[in-house]
CHARMM-style PDB file with segment names, atoms N, HN, CA, C and O in Angstrom:
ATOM      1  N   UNK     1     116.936  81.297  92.315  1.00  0.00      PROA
ATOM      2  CA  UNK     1     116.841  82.483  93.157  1.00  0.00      PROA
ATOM      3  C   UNK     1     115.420  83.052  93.146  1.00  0.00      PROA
ATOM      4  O   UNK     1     115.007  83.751  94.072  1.00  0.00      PROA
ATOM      5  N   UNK     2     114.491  82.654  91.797  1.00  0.00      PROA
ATOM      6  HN  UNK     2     114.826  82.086  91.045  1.00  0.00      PROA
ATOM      7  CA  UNK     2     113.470  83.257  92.015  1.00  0.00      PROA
ATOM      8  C   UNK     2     112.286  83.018  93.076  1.00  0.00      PROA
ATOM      9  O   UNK     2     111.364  83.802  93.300  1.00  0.00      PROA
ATOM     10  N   UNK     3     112.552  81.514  93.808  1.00  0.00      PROA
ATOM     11  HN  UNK     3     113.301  80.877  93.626  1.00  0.00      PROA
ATOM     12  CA  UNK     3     111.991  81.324  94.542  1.00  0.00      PROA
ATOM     13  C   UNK     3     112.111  81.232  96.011  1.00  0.00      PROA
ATOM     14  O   UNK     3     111.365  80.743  96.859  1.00  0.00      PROA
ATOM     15  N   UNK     4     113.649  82.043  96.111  1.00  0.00      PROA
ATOM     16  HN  UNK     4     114.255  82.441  95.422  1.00  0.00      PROA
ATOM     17  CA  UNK     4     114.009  82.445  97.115  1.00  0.00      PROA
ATOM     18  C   UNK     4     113.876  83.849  97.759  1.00  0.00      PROA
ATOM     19  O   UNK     4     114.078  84.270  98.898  1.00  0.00      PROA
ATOM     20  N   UNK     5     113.390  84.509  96.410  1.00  0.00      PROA
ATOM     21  HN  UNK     5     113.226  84.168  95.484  1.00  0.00      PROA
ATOM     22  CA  UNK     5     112.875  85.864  96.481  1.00  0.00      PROA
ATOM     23  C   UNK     5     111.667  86.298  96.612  1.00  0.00      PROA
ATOM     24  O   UNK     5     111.346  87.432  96.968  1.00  0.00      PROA
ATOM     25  N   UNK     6     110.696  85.086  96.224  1.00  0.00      PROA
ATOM     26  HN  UNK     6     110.956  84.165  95.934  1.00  0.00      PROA
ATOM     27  CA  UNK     6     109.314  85.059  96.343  1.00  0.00      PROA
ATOM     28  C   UNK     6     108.982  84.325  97.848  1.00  0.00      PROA
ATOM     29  O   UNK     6     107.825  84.195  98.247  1.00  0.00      PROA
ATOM     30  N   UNK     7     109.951  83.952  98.480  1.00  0.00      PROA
ATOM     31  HN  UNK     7     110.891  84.058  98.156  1.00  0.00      PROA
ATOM     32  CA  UNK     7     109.443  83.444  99.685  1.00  0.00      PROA
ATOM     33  C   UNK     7     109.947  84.570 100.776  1.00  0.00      PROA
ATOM     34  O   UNK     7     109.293  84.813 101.791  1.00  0.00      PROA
ATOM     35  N   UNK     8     111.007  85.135 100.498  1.00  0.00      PROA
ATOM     36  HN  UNK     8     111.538  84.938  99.674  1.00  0.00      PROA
ATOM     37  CA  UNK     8     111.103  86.014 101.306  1.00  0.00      PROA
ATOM     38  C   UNK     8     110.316  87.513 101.760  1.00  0.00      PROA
ATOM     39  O   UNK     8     110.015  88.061 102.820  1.00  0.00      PROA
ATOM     40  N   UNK     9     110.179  87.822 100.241  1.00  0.00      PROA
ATOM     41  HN  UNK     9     110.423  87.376  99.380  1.00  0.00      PROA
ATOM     42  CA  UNK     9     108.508  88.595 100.320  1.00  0.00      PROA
ATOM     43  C   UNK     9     107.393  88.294 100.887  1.00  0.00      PROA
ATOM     44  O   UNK     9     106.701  89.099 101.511  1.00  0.00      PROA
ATOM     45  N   UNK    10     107.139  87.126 100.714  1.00  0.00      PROA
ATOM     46  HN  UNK    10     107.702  86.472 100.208  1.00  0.00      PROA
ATOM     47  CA  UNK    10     106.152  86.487 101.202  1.00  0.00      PROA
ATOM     48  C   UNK    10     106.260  86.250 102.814  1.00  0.00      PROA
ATOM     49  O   UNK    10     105.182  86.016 103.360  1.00  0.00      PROA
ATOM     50  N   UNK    11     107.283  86.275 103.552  1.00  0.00      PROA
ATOM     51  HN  UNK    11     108.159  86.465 103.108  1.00  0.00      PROA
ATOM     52  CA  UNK    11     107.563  85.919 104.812  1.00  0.00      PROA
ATOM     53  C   UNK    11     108.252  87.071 105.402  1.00  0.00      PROA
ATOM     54  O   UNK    11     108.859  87.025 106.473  1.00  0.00      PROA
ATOM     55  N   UNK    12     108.106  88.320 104.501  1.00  0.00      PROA
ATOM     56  HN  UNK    12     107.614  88.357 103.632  1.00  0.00      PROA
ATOM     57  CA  UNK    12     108.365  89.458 105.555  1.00  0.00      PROA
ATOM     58  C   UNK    12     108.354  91.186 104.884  1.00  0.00      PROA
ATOM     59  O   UNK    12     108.906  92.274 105.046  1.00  0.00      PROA
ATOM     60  N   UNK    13     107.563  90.670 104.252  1.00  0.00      PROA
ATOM     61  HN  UNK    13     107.114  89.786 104.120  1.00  0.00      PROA
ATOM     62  CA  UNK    13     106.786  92.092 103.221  1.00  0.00      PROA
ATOM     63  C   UNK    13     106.962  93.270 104.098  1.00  0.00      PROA
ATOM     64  O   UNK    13     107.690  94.244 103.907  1.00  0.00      PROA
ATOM     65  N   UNK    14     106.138  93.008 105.138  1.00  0.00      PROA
ATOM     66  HN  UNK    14     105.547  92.217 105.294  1.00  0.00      PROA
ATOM     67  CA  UNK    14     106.351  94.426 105.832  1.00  0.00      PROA
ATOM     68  C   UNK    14     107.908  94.704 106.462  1.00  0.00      PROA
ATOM     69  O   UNK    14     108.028  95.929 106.513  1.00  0.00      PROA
ATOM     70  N   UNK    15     108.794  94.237 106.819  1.00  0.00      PROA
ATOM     71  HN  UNK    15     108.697  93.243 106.778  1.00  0.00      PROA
ATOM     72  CA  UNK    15     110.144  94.478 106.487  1.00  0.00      PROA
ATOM     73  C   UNK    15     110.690  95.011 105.363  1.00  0.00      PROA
ATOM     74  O   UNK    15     111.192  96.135 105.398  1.00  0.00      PROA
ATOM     75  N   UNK    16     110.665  94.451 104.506  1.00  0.00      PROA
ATOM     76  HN  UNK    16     110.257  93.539 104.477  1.00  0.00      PROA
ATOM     77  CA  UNK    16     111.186  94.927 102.677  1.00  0.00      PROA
ATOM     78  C   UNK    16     110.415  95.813 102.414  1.00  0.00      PROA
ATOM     79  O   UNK    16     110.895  96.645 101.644  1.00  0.00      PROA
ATOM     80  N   UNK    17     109.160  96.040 102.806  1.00  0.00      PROA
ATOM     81  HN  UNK    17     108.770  95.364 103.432  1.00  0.00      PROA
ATOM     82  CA  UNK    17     108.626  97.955 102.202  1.00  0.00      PROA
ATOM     83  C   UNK    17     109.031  99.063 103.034  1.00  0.00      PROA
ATOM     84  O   UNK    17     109.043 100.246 102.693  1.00  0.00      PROA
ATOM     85  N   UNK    18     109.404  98.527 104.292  1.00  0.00      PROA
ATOM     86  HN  UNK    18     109.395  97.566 104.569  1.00  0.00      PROA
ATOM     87  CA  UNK    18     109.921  99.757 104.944  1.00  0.00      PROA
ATOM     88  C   UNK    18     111.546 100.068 104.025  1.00  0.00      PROA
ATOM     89  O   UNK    18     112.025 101.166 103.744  1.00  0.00      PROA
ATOM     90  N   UNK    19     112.024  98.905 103.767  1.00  0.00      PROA
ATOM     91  HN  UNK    19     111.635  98.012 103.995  1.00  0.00      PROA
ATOM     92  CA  UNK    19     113.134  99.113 103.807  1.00  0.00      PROA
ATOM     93  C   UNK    19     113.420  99.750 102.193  1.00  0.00      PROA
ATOM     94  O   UNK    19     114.448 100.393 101.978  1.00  0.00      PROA
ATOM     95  N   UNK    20     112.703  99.573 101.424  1.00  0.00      PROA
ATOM     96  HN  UNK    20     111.869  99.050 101.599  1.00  0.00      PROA
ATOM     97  CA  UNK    20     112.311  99.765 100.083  1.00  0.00      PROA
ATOM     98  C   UNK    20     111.689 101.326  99.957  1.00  0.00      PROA
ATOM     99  O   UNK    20     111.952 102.036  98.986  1.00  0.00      PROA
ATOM    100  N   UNK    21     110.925 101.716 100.948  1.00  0.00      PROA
ATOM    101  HN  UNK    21     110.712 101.140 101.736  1.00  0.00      PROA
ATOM    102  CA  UNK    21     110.660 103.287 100.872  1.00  0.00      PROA
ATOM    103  C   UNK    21     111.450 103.806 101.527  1.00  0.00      PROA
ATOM    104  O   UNK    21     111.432 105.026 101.363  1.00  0.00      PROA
ATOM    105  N   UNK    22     112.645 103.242 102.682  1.00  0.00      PROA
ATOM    106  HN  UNK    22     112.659 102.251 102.815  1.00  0.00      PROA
ATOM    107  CA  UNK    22     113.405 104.271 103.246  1.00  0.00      PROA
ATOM    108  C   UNK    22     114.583 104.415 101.837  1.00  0.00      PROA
ATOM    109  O   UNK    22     115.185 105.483 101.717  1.00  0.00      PROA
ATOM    110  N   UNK    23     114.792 103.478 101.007  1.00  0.00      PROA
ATOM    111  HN  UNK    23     114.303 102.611 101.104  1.00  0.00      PROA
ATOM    112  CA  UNK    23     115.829 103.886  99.776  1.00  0.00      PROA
ATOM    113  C   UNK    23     115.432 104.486  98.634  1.00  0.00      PROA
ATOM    114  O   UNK    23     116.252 104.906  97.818  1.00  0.00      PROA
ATOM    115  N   UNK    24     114.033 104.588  98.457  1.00  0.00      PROA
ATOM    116  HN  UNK    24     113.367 104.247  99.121  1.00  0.00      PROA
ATOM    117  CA  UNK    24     113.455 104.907  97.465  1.00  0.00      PROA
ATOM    118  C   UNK    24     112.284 106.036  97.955  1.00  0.00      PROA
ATOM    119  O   UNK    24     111.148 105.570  97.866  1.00  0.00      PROA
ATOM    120  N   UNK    25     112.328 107.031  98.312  1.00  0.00      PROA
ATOM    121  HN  UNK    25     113.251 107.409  98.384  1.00  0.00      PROA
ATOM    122  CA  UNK    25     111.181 107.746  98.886  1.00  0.00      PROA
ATOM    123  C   UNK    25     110.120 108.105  97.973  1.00  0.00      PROA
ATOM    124  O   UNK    25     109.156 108.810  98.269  1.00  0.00      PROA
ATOM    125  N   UNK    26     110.357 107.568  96.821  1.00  0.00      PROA
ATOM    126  HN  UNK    26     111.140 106.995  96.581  1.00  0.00      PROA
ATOM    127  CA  UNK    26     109.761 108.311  95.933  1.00  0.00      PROA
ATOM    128  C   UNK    26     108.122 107.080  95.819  1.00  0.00      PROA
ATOM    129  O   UNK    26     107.056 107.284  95.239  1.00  0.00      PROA
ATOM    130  N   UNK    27     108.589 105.849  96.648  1.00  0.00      PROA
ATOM    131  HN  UNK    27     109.455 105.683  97.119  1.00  0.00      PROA
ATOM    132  CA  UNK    27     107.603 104.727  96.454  1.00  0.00      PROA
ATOM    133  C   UNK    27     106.557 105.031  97.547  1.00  0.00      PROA
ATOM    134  O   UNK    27     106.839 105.199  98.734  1.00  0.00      PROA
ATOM    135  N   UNK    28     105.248 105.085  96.984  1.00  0.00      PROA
ATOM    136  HN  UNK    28     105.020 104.948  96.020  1.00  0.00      PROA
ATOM    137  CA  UNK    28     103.794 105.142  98.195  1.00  0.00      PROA
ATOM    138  C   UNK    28     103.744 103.897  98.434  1.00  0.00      PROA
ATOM    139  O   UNK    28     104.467 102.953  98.116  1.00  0.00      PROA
ATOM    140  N   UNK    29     102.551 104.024  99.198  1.00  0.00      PROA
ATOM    141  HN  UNK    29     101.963 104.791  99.457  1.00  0.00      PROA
ATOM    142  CA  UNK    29     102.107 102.646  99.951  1.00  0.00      PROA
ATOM    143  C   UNK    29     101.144 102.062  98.707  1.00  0.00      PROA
ATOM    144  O   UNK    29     101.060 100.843  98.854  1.00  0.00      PROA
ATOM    145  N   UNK    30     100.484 102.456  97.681  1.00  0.00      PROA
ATOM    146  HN  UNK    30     100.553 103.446  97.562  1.00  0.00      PROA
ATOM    147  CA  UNK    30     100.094 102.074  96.516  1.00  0.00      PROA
ATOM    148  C   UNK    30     101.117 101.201  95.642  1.00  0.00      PROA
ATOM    149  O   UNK    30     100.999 100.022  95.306  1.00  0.00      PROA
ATOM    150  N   UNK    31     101.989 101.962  95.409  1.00  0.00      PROA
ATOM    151  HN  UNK    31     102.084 102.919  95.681  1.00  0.00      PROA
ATOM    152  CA  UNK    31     103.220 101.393  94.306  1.00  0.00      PROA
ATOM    153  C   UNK    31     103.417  99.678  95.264  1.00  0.00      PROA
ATOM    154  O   UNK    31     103.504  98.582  94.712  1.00  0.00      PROA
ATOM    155  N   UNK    32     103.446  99.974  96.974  1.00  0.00      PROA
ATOM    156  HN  UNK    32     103.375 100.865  97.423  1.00  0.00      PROA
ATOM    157  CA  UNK    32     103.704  98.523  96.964  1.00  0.00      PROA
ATOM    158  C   UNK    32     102.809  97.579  97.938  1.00  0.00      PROA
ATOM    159  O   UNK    32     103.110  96.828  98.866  1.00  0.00      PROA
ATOM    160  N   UNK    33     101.294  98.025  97.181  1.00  0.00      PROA
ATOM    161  HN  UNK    33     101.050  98.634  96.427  1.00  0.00      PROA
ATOM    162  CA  UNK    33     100.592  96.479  97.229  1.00  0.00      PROA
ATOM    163  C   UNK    33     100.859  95.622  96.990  1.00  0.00      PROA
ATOM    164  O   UNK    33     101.394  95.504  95.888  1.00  0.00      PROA
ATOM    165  N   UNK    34     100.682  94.401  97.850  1.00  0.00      PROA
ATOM    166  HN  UNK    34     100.247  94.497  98.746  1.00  0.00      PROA
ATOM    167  CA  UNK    34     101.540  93.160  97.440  1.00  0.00      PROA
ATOM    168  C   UNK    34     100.052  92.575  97.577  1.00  0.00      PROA
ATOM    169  O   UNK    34      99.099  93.073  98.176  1.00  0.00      PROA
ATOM    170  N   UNK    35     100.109  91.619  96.997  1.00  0.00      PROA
ATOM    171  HN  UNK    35     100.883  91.214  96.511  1.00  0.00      PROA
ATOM    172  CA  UNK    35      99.475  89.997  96.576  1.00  0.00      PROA
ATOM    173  C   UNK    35     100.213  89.191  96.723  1.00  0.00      PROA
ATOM    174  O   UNK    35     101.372  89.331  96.331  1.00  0.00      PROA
ATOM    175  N   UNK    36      99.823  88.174  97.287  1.00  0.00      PROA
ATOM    176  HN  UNK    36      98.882  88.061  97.606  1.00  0.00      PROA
ATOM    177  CA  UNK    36     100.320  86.591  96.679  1.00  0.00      PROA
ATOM    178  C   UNK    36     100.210  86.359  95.444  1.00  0.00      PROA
ATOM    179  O   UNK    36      99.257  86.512  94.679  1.00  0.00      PROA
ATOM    180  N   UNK    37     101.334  85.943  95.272  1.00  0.00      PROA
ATOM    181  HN  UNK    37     102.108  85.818  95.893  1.00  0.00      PROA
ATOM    182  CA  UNK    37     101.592  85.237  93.624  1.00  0.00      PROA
ATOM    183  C   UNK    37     101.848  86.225  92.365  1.00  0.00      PROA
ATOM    184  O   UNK    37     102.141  86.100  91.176  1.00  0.00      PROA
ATOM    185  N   UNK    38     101.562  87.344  93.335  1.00  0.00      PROA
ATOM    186  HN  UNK    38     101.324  87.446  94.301  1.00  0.00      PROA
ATOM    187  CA  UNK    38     101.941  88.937  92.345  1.00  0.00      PROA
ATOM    188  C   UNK    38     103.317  89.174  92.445  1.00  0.00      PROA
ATOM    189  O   UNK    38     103.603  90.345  92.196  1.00  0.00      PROA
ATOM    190  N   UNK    39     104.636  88.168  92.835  1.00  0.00      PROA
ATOM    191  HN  UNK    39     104.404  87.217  93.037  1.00  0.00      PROA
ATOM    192  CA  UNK    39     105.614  89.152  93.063  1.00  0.00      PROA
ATOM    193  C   UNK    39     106.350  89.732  91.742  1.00  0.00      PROA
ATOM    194  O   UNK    39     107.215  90.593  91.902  1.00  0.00      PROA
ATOM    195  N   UNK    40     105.913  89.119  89.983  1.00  0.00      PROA
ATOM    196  HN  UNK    40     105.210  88.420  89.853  1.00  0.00      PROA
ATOM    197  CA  UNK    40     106.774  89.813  89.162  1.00  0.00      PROA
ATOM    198  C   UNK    40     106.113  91.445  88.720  1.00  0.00      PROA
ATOM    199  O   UNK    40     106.555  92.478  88.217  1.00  0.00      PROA
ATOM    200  N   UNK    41     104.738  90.918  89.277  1.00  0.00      PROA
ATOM    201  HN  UNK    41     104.379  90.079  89.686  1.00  0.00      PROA
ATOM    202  CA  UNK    41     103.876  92.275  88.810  1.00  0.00      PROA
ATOM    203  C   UNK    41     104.773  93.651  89.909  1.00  0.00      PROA
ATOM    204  O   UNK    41     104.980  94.849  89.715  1.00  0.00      PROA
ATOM    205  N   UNK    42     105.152  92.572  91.217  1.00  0.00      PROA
ATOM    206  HN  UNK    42     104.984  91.599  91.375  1.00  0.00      PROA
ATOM    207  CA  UNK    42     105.613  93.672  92.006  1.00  0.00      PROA
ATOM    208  C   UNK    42     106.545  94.557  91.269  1.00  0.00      PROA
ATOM    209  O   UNK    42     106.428  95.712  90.859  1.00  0.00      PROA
ATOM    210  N   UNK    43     107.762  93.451  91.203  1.00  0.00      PROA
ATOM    211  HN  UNK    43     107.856  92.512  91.535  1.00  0.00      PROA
ATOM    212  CA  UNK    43     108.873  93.490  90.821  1.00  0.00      PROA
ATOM    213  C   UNK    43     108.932  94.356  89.403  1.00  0.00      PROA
ATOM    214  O   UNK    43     110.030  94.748  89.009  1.00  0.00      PROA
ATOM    215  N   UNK    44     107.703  94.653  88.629  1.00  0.00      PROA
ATOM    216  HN  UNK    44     106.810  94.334  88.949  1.00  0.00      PROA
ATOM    217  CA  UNK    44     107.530  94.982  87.661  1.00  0.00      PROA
ATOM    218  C   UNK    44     107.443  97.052  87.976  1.00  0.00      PROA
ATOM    219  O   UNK    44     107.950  97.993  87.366  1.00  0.00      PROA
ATOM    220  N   UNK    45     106.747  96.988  88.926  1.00  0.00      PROA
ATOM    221  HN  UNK    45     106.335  96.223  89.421  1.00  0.00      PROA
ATOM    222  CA  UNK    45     106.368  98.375  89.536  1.00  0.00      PROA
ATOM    223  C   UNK    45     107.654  98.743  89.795  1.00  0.00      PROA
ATOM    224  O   UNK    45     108.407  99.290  88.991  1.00  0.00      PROA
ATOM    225  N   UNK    46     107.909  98.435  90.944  1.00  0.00      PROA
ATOM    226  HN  UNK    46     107.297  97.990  91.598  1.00  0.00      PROA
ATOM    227  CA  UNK    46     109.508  98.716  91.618  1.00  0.00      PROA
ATOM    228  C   UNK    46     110.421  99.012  90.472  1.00  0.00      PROA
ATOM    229  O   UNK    46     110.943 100.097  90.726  1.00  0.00      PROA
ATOM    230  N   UNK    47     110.871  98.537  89.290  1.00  0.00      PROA
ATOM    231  HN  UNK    47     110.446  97.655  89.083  1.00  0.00      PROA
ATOM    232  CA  UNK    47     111.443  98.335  88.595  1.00  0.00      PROA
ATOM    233  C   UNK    47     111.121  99.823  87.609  1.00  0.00      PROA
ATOM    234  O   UNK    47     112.094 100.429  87.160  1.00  0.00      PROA
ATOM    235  N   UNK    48     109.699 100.332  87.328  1.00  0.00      PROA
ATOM    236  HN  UNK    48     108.909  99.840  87.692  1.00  0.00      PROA
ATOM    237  CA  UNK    48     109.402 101.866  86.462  1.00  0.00      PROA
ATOM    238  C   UNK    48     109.666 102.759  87.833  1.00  0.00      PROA
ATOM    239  O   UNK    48     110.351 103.779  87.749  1.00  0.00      PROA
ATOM    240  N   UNK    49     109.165 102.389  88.954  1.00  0.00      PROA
ATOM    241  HN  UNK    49     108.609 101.561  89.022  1.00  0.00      PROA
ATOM    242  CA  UNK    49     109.213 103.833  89.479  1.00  0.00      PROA
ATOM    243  C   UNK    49     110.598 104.168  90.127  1.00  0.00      PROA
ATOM    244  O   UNK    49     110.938 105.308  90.446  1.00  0.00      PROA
ATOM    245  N   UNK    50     111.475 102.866  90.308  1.00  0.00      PROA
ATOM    246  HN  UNK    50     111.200 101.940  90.049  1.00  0.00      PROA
ATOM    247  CA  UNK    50     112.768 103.297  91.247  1.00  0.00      PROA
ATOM    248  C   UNK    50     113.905 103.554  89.792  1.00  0.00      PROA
ATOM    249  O   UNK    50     114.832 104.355  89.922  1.00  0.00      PROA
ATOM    250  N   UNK    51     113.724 102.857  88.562  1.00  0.00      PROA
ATOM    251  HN  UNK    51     112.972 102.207  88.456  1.00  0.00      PROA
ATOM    252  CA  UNK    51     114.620 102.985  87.837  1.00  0.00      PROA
ATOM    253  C   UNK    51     115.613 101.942  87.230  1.00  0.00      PROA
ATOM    254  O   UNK    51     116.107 101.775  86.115  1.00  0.00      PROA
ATOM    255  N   UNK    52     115.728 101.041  88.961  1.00  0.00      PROA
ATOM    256  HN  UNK    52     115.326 101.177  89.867  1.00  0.00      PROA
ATOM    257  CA  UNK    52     116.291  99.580  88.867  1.00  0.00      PROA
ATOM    258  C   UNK    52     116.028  99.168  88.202  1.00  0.00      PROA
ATOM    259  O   UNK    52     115.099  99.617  87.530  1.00  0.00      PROA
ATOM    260  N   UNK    53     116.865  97.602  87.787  1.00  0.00      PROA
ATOM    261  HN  UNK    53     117.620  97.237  88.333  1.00  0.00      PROA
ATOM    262  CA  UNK    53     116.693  96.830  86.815  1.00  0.00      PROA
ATOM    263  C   UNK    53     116.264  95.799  87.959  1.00  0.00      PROA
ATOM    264  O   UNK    53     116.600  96.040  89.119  1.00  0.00      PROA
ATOM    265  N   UNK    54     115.488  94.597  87.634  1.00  0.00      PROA
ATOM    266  HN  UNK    54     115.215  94.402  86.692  1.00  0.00      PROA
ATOM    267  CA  UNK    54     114.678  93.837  88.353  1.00  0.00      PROA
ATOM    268  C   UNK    54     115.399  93.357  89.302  1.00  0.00      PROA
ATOM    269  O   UNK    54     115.042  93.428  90.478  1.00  0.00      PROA
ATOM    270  N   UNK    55     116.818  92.651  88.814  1.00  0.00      PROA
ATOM    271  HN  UNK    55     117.108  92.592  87.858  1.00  0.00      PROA
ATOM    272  CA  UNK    55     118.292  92.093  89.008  1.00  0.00      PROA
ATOM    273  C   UNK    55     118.809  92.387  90.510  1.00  0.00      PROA
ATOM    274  O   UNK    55     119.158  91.703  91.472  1.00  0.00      PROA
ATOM    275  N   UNK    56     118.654  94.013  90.157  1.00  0.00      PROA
ATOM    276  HN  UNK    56     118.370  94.569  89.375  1.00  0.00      PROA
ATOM    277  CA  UNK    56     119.298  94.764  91.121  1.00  0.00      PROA
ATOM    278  C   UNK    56     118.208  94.749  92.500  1.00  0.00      PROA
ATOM    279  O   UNK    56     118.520  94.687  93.689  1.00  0.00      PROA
ATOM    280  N   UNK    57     117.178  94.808  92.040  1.00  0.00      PROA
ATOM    281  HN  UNK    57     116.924  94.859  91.074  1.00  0.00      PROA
ATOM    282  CA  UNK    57     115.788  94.869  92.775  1.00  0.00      PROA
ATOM    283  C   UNK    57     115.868  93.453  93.752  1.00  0.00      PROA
ATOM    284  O   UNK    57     115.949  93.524  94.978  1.00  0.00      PROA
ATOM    285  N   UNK    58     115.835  92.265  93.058  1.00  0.00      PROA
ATOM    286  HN  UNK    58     115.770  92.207  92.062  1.00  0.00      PROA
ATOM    287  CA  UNK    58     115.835  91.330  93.386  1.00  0.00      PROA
ATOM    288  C   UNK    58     117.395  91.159  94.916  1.00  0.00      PROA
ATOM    289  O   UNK    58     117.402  90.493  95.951  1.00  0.00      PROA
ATOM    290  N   UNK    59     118.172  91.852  94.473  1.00  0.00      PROA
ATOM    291  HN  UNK    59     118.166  92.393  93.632  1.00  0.00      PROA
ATOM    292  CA  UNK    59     119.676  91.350  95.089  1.00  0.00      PROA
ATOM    293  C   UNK    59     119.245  92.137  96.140  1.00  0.00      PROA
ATOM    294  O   UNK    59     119.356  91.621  97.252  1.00  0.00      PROA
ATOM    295  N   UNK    60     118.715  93.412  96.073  1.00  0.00      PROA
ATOM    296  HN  UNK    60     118.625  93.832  95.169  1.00  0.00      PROA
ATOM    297  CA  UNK    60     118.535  94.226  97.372  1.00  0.00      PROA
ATOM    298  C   UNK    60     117.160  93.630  98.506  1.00  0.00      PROA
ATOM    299  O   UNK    60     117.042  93.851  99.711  1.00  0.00      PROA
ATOM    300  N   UNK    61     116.501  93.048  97.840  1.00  0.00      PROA
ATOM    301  HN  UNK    61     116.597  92.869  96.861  1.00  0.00      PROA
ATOM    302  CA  UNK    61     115.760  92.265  98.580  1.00  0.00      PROA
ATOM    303  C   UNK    61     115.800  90.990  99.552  1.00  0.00      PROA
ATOM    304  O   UNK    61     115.099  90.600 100.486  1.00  0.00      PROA
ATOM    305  N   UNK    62     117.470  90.311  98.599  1.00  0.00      PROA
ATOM    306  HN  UNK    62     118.039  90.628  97.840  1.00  0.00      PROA
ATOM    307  CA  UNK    62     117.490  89.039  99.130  1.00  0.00      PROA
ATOM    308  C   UNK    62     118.784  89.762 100.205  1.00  0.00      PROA
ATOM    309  O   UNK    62     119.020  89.200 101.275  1.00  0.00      PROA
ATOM    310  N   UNK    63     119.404  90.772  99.887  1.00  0.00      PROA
ATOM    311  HN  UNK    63     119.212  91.229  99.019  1.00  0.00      PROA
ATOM    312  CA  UNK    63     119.966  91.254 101.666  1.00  0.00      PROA
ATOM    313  C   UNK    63     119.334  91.736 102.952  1.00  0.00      PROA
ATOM    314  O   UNK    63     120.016  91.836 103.972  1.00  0.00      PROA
ATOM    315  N   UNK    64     118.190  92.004 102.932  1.00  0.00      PROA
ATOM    316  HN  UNK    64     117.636  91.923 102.103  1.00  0.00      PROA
ATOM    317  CA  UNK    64     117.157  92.262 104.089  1.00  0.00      PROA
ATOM    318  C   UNK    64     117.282  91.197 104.676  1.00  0.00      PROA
ATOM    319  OT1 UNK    64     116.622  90.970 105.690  1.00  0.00      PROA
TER     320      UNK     64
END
């Protein structure tokens, strides 16, 4: 799954941050700089500032 989650970021980032600050308002456009090849660092952010566990992070991503 992890590389089903890293491709989907990768192939539609700007989808998943809208959809990621409309559930989480509390996330800026800072919290989600993305990089290539950064997605656990992402996943790492998302994970202190929303509260989620990565798991959960990950599952809500792969339903977008």
């Amino acid at each position: 799954m992890e590389n089903a989650i890293t491709d989907k970021i990768k192939g539609n980032w700007n989808q998943i941050k809208g959809q990621l600050q409309q559930k989480w308002g509390n996330l800026t456009d800072d919290d989600l700089q993305y990089e290539e090849g950064q997605e656990n660092e992402l996943l790492g952010i998302l994970q202190e500032k929303t509260g989620e566990t990565k798991q959960n992070l990950k599952n809500f991503i792969d339903k977008i």
